[in-house]
Legacy VTK file of the C-alpha trace (Angstrom):
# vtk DataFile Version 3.0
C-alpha trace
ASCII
DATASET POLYDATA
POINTS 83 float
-50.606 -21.173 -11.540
-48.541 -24.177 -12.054
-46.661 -22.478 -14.895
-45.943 -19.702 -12.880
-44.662 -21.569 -10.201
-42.227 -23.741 -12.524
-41.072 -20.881 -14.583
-40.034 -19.140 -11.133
-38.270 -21.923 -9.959
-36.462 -22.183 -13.049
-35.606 -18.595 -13.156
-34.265 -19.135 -9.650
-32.164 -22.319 -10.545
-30.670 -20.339 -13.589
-29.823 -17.323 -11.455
-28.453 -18.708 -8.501
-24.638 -19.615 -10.040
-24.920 -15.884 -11.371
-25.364 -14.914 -7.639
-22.931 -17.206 -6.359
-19.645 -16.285 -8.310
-20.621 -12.543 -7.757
-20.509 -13.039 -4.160
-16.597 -15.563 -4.690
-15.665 -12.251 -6.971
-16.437 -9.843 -3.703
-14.623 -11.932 -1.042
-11.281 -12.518 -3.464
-8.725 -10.014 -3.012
-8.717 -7.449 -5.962
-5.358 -7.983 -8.368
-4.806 -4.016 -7.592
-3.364 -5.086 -4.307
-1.080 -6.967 -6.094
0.467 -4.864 -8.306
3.785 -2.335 -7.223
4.847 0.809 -8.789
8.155 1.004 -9.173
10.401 3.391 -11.492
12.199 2.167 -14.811
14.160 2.651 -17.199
13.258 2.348 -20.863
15.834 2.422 -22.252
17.863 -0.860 -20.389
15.268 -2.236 -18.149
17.176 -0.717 -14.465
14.068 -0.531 -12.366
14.090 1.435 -8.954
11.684 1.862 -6.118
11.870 5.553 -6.154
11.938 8.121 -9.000
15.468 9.372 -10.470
18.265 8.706 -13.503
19.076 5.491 -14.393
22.847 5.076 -13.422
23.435 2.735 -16.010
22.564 4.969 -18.992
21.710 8.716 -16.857
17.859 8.233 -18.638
14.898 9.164 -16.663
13.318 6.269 -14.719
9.536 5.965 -15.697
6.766 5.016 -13.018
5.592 1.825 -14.225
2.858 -0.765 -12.267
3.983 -4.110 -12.283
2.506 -7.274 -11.020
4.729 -7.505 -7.151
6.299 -10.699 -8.357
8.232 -9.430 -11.327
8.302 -5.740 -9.859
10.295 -7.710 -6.645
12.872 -9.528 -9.255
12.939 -6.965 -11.286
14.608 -5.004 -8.005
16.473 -7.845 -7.270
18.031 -8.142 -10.886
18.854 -4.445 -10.756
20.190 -4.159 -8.035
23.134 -6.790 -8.867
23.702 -4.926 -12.021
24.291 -1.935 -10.278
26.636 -3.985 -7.810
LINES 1 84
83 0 1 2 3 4 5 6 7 8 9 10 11 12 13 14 15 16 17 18 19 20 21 22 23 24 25 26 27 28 29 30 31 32 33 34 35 36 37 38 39 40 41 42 43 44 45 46 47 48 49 50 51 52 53 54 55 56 57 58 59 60 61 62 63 64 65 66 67 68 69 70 71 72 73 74 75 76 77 78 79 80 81 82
């Protein structure tokens, strides 16, 4: 009986940091919500928020998923090129 009772405790200690970061993984935001599609161009890099030609090079813009910090400056940095 002892045995039993020591092997479930240790099954219990083992488990319970499993448990534990499942539950930290559920309660973090998911990295999908901070991602942005945006539309850009392969050939020179122009990105766009909405679908079109490139007006640097007339290419089609691409829809591409970015993470939102380098979709935002990628924007940014287009947008002064276009300027």
């Amino acid at each position: 009986m002892k045995k039993i009772s020591m092997l479930l405790v240790l099954t219990a200690v083992l488990l319970a940091p499993a448990v534990f970061a499942e539950d930290m993984a559920k309660s973090m935001p998911m990295q999908d919500s901070q991602m942005m599609k945006v539309h850009q161009c392969s050939m020179d890099g122009y990105t766009a928020e909405k679908a079109g030609e490139c007006p640097l090079c007339g290419m089609k813009l691409e829809e591409k998923e970015l993470p939102a910090d380098e979709a935002k400056a990628a924007l940014e940095k287009s947008k002064e090129a276009k300027e």
